[in-house]
C-alpha positions in Angstrom: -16.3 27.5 47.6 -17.9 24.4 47.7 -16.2 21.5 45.9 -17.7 20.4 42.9 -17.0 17.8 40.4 -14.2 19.1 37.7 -14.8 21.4 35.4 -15.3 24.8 33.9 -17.7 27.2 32.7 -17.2 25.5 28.5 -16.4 22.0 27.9 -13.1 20.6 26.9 -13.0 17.2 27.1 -13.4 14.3 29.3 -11.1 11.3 29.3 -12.8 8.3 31.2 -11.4 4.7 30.5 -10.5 2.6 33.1 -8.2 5.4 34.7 -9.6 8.1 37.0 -11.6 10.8 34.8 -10.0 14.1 34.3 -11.4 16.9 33.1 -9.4 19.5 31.6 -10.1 23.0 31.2 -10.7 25.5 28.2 -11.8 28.5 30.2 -9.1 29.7 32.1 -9.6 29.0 35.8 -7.4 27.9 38.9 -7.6 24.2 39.8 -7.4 22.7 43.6 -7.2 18.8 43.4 -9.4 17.6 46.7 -8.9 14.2 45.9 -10.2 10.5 44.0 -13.9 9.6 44.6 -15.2 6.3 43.9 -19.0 5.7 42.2 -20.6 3.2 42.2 -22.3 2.8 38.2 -24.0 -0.6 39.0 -23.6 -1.2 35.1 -25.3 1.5 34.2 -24.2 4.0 31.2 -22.8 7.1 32.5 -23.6 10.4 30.3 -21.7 13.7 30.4 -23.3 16.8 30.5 -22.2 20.2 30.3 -23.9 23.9 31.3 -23.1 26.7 29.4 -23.1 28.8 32.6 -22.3 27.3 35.3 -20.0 23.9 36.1 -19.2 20.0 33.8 -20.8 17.1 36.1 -20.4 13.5 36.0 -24.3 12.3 35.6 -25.1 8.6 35.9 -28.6 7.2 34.3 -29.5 6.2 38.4 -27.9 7.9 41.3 -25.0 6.5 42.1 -23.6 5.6 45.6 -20.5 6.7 46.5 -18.4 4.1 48.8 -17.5 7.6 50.8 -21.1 7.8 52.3 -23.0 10.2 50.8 -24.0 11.0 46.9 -21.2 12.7 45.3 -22.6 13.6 42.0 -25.1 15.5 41.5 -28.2 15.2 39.2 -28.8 18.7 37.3 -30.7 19.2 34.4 -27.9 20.4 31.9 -28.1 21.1 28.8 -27.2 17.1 26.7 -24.2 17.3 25.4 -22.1 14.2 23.5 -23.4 11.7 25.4 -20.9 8.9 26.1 -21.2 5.6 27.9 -18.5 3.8 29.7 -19.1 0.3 30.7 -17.0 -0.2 34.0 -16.5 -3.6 35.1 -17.4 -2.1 38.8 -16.7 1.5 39.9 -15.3 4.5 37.9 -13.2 7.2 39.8 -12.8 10.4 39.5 -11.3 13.4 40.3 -12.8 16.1 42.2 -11.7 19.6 42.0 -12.2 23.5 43.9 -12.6 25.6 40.6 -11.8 29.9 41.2 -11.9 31.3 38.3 -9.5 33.7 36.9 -9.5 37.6 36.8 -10.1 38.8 33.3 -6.4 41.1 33.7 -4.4 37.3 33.8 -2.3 37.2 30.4 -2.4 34.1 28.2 0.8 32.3 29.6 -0.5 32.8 33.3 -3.5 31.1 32.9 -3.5 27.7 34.1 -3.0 24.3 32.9 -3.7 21.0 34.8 -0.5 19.3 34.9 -1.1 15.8 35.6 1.8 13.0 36.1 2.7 10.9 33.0 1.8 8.2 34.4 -2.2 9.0 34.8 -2.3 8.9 31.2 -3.5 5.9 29.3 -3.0 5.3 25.4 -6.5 6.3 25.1 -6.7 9.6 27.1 -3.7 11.0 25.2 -5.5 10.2 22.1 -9.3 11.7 23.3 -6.7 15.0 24.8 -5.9 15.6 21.5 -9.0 15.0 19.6 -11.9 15.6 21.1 -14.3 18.3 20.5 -12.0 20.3 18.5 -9.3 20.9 21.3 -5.9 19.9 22.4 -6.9 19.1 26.0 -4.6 21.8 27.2 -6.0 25.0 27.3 -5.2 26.1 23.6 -7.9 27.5 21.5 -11.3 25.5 21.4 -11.9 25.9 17.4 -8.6 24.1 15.9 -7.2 21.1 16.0 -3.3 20.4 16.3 -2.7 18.2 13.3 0.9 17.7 11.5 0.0 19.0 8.0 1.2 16.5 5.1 3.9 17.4 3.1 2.0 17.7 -0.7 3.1 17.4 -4.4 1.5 19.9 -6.9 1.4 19.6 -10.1 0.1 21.9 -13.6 -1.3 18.8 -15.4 -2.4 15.4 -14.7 -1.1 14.1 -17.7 1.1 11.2 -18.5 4.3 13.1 -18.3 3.7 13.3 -14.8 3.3 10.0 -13.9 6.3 8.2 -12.3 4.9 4.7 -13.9 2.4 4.0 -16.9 -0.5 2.1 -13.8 -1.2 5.5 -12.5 -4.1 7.2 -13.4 -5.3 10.6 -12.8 -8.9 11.9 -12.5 -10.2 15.4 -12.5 -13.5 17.1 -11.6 -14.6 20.2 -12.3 -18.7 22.1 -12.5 -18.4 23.6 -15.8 -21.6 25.7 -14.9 -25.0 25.5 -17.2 -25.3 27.8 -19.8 -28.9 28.3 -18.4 -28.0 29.2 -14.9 -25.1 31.0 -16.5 -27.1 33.6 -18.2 -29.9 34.9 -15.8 -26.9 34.7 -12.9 -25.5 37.4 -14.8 -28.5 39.3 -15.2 -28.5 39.2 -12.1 -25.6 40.6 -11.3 -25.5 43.3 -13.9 -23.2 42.1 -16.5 -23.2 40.8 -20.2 -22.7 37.0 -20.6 -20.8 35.5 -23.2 -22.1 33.0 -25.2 -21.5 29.0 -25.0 -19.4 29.4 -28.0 -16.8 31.3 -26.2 -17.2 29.3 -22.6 -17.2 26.2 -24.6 -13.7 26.8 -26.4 -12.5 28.0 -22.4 -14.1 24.7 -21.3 -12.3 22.6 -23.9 -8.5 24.5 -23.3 -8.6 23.9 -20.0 -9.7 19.9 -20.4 -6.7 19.7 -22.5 -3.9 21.7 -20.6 -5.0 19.2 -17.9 -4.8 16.0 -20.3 -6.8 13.8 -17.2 -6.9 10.4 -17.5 -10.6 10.7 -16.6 -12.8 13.7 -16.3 -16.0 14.2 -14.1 -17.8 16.9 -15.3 -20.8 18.3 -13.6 -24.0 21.0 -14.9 -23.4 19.9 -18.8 -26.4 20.1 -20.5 -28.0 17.3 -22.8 -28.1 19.1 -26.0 -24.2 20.9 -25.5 -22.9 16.8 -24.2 -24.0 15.3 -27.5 -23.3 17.9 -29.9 -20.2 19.6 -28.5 -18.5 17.8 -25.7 -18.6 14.3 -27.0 -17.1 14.7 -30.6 -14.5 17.4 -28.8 -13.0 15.3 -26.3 -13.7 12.3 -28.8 -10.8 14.4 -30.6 -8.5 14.0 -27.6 -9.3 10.5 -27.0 -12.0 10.0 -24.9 -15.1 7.7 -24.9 -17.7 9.0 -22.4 -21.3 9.0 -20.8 -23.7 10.7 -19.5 -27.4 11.3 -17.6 -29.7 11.0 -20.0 -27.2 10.0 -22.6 -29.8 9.7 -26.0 -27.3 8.3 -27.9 -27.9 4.3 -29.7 -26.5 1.6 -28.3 -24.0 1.5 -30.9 -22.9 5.0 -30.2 -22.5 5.2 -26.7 -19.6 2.9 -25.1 -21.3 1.4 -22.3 -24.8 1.2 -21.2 -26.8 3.2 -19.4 -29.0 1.5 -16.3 -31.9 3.8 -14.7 -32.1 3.0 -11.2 -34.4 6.1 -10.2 -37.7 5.5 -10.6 -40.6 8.1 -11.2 -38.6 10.9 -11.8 -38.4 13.9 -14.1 -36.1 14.8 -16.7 -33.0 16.2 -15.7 -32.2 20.0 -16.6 -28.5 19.8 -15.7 -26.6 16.3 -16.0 -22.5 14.7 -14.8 -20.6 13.3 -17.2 -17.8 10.6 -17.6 -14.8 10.9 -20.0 -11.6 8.4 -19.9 -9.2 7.6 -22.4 -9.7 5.0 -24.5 -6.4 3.9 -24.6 -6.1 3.8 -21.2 -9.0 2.6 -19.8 -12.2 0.3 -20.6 -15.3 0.2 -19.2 -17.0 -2.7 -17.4 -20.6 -3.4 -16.8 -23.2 -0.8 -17.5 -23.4 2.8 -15.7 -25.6 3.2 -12.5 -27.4 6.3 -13.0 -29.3 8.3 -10.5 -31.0 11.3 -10.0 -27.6 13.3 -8.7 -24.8 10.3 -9.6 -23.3 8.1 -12.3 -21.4 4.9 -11.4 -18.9 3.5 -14.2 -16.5 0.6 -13.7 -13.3 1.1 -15.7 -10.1 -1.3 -16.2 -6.9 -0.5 -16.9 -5.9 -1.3 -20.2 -2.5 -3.5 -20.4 -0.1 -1.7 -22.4 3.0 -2.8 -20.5 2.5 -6.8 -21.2 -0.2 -9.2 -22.9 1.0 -12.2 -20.0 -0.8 -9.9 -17.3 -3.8 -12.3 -16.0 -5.9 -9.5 -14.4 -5.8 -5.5 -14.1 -6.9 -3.7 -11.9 -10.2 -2.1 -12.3 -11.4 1.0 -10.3 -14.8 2.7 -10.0 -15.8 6.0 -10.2 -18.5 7.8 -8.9 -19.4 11.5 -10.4 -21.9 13.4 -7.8 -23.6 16.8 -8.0 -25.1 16.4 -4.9 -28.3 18.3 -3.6 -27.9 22.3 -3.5 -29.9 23.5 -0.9 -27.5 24.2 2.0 -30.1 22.9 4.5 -31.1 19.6 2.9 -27.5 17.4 4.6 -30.0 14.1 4.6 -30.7 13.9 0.3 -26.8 14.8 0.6 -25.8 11.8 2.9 -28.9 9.8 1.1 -27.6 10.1 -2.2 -24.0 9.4 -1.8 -25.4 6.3 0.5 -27.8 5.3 -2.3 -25.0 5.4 -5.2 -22.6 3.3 -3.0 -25.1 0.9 -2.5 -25.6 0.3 -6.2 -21.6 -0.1 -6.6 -22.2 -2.9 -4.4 -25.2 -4.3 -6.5 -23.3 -3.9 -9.6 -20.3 -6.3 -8.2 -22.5 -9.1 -8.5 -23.1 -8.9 -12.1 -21.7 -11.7 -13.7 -20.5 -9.3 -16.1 -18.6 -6.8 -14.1 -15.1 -8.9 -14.7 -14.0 -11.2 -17.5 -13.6 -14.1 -14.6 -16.2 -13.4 -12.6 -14.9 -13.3 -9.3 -16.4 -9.8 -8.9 -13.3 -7.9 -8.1 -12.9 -4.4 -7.7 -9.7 -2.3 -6.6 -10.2 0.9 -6.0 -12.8 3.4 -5.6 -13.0 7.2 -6.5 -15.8 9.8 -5.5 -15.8 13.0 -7.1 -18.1 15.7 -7.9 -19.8 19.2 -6.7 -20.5 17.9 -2.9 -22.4 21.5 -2.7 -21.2 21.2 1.6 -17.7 22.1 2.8 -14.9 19.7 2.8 -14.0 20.5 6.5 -17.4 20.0 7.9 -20.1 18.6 6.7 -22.6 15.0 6.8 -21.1 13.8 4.1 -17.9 14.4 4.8 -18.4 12.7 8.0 -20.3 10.1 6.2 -17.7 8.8 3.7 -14.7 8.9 6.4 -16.4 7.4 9.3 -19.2 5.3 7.2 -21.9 5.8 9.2 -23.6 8.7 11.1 -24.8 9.5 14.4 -24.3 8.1 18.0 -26.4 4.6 17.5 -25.0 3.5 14.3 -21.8 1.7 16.2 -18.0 2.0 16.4 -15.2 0.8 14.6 -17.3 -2.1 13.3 -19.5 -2.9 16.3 -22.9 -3.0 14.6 -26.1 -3.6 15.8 -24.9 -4.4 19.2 -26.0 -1.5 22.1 -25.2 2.1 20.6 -24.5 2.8 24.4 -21.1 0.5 24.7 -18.0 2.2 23.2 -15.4 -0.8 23.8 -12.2 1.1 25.1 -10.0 -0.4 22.5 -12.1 1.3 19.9 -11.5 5.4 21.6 -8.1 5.1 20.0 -9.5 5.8 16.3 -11.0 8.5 14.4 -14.1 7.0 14.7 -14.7 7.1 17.9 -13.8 11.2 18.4 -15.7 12.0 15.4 -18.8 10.1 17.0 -18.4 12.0 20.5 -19.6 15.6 19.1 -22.3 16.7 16.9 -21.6 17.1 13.0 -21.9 20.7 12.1 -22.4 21.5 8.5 -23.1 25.4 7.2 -22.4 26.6 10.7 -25.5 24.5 12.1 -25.0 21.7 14.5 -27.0 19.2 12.8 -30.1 17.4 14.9 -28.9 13.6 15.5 -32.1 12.0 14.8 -32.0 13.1 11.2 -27.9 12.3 11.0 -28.8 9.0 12.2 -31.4 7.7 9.5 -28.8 7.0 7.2 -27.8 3.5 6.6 -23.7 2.6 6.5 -22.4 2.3 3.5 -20.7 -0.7 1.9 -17.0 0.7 1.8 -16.5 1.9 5.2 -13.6 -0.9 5.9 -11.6 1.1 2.7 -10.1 3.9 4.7 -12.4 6.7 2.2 -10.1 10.0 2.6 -10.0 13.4 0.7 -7.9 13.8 -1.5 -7.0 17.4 -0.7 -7.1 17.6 2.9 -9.5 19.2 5.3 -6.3 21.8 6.3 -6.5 23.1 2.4 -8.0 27.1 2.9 -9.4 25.7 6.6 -7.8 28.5 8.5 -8.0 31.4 5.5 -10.5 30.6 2.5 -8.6 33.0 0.6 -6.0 31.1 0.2 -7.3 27.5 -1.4 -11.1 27.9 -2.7 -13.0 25.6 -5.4 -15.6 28.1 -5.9 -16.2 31.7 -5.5 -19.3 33.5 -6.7 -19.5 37.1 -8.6 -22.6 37.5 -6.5 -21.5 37.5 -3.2 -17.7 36.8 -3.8 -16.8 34.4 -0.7 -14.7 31.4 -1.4 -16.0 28.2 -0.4 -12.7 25.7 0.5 -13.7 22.5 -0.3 -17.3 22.1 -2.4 -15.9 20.7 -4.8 -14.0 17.0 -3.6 -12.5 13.7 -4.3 -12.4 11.0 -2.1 -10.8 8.0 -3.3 -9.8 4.3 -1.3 -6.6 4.9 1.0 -6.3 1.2 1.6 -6.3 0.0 -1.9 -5.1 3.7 -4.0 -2.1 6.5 -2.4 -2.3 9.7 -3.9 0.7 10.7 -6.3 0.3 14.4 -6.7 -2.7 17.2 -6.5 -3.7 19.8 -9.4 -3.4 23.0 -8.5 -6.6 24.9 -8.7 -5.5 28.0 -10.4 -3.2 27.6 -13.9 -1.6 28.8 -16.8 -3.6 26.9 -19.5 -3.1 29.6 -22.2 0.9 29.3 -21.6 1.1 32.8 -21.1 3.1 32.9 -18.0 6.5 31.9 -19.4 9.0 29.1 -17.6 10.4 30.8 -14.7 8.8 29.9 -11.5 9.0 32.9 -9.6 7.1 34.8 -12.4 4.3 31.8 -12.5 3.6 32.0 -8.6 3.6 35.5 -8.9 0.8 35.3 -12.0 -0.7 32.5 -10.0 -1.1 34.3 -7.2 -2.8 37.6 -9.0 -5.2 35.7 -10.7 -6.5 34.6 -7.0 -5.9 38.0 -6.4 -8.4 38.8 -9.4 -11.1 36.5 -8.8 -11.5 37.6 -5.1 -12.3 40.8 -6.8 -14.4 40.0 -9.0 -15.2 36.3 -8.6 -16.5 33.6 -10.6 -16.8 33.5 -13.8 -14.8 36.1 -14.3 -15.5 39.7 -16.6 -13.3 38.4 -19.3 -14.5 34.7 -19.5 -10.8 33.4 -18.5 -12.2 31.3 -16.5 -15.9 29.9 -17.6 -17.0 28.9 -14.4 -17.6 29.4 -10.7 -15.7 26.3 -9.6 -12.7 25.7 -10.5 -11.2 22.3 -11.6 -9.4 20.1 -9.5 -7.3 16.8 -9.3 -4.9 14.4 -8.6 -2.7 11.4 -9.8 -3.2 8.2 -7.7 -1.4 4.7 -7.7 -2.1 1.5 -6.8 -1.5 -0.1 -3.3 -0.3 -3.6 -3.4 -0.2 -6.7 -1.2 2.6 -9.3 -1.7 3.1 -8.4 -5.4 -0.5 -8.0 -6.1 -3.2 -4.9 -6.0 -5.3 -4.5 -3.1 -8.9 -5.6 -3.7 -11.9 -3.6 -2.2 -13.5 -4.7 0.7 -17.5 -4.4 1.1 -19.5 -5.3 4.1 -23.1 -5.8 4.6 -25.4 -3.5 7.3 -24.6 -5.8 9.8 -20.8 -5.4 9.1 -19.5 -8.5 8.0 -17.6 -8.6 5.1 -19.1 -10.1 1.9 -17.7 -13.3 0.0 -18.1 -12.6 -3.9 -15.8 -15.8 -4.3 -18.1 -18.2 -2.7 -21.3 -18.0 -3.8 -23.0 -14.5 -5.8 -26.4 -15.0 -4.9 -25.7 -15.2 -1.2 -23.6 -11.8 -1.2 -26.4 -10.2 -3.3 -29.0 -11.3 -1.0 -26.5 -9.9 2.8 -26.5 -6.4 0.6 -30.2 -6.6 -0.1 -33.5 -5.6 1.9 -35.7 -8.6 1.6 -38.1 -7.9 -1.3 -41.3 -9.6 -1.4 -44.6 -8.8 -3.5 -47.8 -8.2 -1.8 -51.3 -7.6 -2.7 -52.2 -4.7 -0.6 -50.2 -2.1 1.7 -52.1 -3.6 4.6 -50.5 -7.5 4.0 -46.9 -5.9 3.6 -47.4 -3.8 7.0 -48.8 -6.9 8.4 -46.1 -9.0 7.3 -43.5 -6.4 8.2 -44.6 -6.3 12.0 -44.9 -9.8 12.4 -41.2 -10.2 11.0 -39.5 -7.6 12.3 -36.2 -8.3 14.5 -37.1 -6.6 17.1 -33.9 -5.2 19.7 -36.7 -5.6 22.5 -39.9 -6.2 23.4 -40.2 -2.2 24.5 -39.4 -1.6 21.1 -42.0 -3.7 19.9 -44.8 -2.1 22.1 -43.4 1.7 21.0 -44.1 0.0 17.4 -47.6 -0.9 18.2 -48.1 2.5 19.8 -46.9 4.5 16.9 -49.2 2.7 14.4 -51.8 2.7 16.9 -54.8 4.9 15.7 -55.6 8.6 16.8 -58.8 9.0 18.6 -60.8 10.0 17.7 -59.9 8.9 14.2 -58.5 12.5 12.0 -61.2 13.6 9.4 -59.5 13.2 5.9 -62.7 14.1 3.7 -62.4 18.0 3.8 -59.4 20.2 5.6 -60.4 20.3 9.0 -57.7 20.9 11.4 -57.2 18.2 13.9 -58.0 19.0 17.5 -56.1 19.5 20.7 -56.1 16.4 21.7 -55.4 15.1 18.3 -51.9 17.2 18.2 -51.3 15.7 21.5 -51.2 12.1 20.8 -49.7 12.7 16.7 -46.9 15.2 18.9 -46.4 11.9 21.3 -46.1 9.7 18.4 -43.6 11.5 16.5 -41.0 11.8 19.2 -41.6 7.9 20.6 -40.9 7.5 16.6 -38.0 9.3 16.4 -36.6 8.1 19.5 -37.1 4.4 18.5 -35.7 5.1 15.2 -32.3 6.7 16.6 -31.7 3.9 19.3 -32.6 0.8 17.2 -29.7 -1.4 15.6 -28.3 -1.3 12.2 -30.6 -4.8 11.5 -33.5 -3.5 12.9 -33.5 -0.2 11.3 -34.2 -1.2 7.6 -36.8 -2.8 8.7 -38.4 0.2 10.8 -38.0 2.3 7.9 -40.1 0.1 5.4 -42.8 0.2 8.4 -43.0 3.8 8.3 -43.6 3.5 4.2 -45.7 0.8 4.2 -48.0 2.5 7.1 -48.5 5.7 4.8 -48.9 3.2 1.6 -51.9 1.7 3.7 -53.3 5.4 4.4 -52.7 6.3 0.7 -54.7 2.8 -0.2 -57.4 3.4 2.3 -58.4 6.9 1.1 -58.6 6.0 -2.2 -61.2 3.4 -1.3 -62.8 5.7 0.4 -63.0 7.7 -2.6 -63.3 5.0 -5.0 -66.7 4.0 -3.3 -68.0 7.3 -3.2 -67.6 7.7 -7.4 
């Protein structure tokens, strides 16, 4: 068989630092090592490639020359598969192998395993072995990843009595499901609903039982959040807000701030609870179309001498429902982070005005799956797709990975595509999303990605009477590792009636046939127990501290540097904001916006020019002609120059790409209406 460069018939993974590249392999056949091979890259990237059918190969951007005489690698058309590039400072070596595969009677401990010396190993390699693509490197199975699962602490109730010091907190979330999507889904499924009455006192039980610190609800209605929740948890001892809170000034105990604009009235709203004698708020609420932002301090109970405490912000999210739709997901969350950021340079976010924050919480309906997912990639990593940078290299060439930075998550999750719903999602739409602001914060989940990963059945948020699958993981909270540590997790499923007596082996027992039950029948259940299809969840967090003092947040701007509050407001506002000037017509702001753009090249530029270049001949916009063959042509050439200059340009560039796109439709919009205007 003629020797080919290493490996096998479905990738694995490829480790290629400044060692030799090996290639290790997933699908089971015999390895001969040949020998090292030296290539030439001649600084240019390298990108792997893989073919379903047939081989891995090692192919370079030019073709390379090996130092051996002839071209050793080979220049297929393969399918593009995580592209990587490695600079070298010269040549890259690799290994090349004689690959018979296996006979399909081998069992599973015959089947073969490169074993490679200790030494050949680098820091990096063992790490990328491990990691990447969902695979240990060794031949093990290709859909799980070998990681140490954390030892967790569950509790019943969030409630003080299960705090360890009076500065933790505790936070729940929980979709307590619309009345008005509650009743037609159960015409739909046959059955008779039970009033709000009924759901409302199930609602309010299980808000008690769990005596949160502060409670995230999701799907309350307007009319049901004035009238019933407010004056009930009011009761308890919460203060709280809403979307589309109507309530006076006087009434409600922080303002509201609209930032979406032209919108329509919200049918389903999230709400904020705390208790009042635990927390304040601070500054107004951010609201948007699918989040609320509210700043909250800690009360001081403990001591009056205390000079400043800590203050934490919490975002509540129902994010967009249809499963398809991952860029309004990742756009939303990226849109309310954004306005956190905003909202730390009002003057009035602190009593001393150094713009402090310490901790950050995110929690909601995420309506994607914990495990994988944009925005689950989004909030951990802080950025998506291949040309937004690693580990906080931004704007520079999307090509370079610097070796040092392989040794963190980042860097693996970057290497493959994000699959969400089962779909690998396209990178060019991944990609348009800016970073956020709180990437250098260490976001995690609170319950981990493990939780129901290998059996649903097991851990689920929600589970619908429709079609009865549990969904791990749609509900979530993702709070700031490097400023918060999480204390303790809720446990889903409850006795909030305190039916299930004291001893523990009767409650797991009762605990595990109510999972039993609502796998049967799922969500909400016959009998109204349970008056939703999520269920709630939460967890108890405490504070991380720095020589004797709580961790403050850090925020960075697109570029990635960090921003000073403590120096000078207005110069922080302005790194965090797109330049906003006013102009009298589309065509001066697209004018303006080409002239000023900071361009990566000048082969950017001229892909610029001939995206807004006109379509000849021009398209008729007066009646609803189709556009010819040669129009398709040169609008089909457009788009993909478009969305291949989008997905390589730089973090600074990008923002500014983006506003050429709008303002080039705002000058089409403008120029129509002339048209018509002229006609009248």
């Amino acid at each position: 068989m003629k020797p080919i460069v290493a490996v096998s018939s479905t990738l694995l993974t490829v480790v290629a630092i400044t060692r030799p590249i090996y290639a290790f392999l997933s699908s089971k056949p015999t390895a001969e090592f040949i020998g090292y091979q030296q290539v030439s890259l001649m600084r240019k990237p390298l990108t792997f490639c893989y073919s379903s059918s047939s081989s891995l190969r090692i192919c370079a951007s030019c073709r390379p020359r090996s130092k051996f005489g002839s071209s050793a690698v080979n220049q297929p058309s393969f399918q593009r598969f995580s592209p990587v590039s490695i600079l070298h400072e010269q040549y890259l070596y690799y290994r090349t192998y004689s690959i018979t595969p296996l006979s399909s009677t081998k069992s599973k401990e015959d089947e073969c395993m490169l074993t490679l010396p200790p030494d050949n190993f680098s820091r990096y390699s063992k790490y990328l072995v491990r990691n990447s693509n969902g695979v240990d490197g060794m031949g093990g199975d290709v859909n799980t990843i070998q990681t140490e699962k954390e030892e967790l602490s569950w509790v019943d109730k969030l409630g003080e009595s299960c705090h360890t010091n009076p500065n933790q907190f505790s936070l729940l979330s929980w979709n307590i499901l619309a009345q008005s999507l509650y009743e037609p889904h159960c015409k739909a499924i046959g059955t008779d609903h039970h009033p709000w009455s009924k759901r409302l006192q199930r609602i309010t039980q299980i808000l008690s039982h769990a005596d949160s610190d502060i409670v995230c609800l999701q799907e309350c209605e307007l009319h049901s959040f004035q009238h019933d929740l407010v004056p009930i948890l009011s009761s308890l001892g919460y203060d709280g807000v809403a979307q589309e809170d109507e309530r006076s000034d006087s009434e409600k105990p922080t303002p509201i701030k609209e930032i979406t604009k032209h919108r329509d009235a919200r049918n389903h709203i999230t709400a904020t609870f705390w208790k009042r004698d635990k927390f304040e708020p601070v500054g107004d609420s951010y609201v948007r179309t699918r989040s609320m932002t509210n700043v909250l301090r800690l009360k001081n109970t403990a001591s009056s001498q205390e000079a400043y405490m800590p203050t934490v912000a919490v975002v509540n999210c129902h994010l967009e429902g249809h499963p398809k739709r991952f860029s309004e997901r990742t756009h939303q969350l990226q849109h309310a982070l954004a306005d956190l950021a905003k909202m730390m340079m009002e003057k009035d976010t602190n009593d001393s005005g150094n713009h402090r924050l310490n901790a950050l919480v995110i929690a909601g309906d995420f309506n994607c799956e914990l495990q994988s997912s944009a925005c689950s990639a989004y909030l951990r990593i802080g950025r998506l797709g291949r040309q937004a940078g690693l580990g906080g290299v931004h704007g520079e060439d999307s090509l370079v990975i610097p070796p040092s930075l392989l040794e963190t998550n980042e860097a693996t999750e970057i290497l493959h595509p994000i699959v969400e719903w089962g779909r690998a999602l396209p990178e060019e739409k991944v990609s348009d999303v800016s970073p956020h602001p709180f990437r250098r914060n260490g976001m995690v989940s609170a319950y981990p990605v493990w939780l129901g990963k290998e059996n649903a059945k097991e851990h689920f948020t929600y589970i619908g009477a429709m079609n009865k699958r549990p969904v791990p993981g749609l509900d979530q909270i993702w709070y700031s590792s490097m400023t918060m540590k999480r204390v303790a997790l809720k446990r889903p499923i409850v006795d909030f009636l305190g039916e299930w007596g004291t001893n523990r082996d009767v409650i797991d027992q009762r605990r595990d046939q109510e999972r039993l039950k609502m796998l049967s029948t799922g969500l909400p259940d016959p009998l109204c127990t349970y008056p939703s299809d999520h269920l709630p969840i939460g967890c108890i967090f405490d504070w991380q501290y720095e020589n004797d003092s709580i961790r403050n947040l850090t925020v960075l701007d697109t570029e990635g540097n960090i921003v000073d509050f403590s120096n000078n407001a207005t110069t922080a506002q302005e790194s965090l904001e797109f330049e906003e000037m006013i102009f009298e017509t589309p065509m001066e702001e697209l004018d303006y916006l080409i002239l000023n753009c900071p361009y990566d090249s000048e082969e950017q530029r001229s892909a610029v020019e001939f995206i807004l270049s006109p379509i000849e001949p021009p398209l008729c916009t007066e009646t609803k002609k189709k556009p010819t063959s040669v129009q398709l042509k040169q609008i089909d050439e457009r788009r993909d120059v478009k969305a291949g200059v989008l997905a390589s340009s730089s973090l600074g560039v990008r923002p500014w790409l983006k506003r050429i796109w709008k303002a080039q439709r705002q000058v089409g919009a403008y120029e129509r209406n002339l048209e018509r205007l002229k006609k009248q």
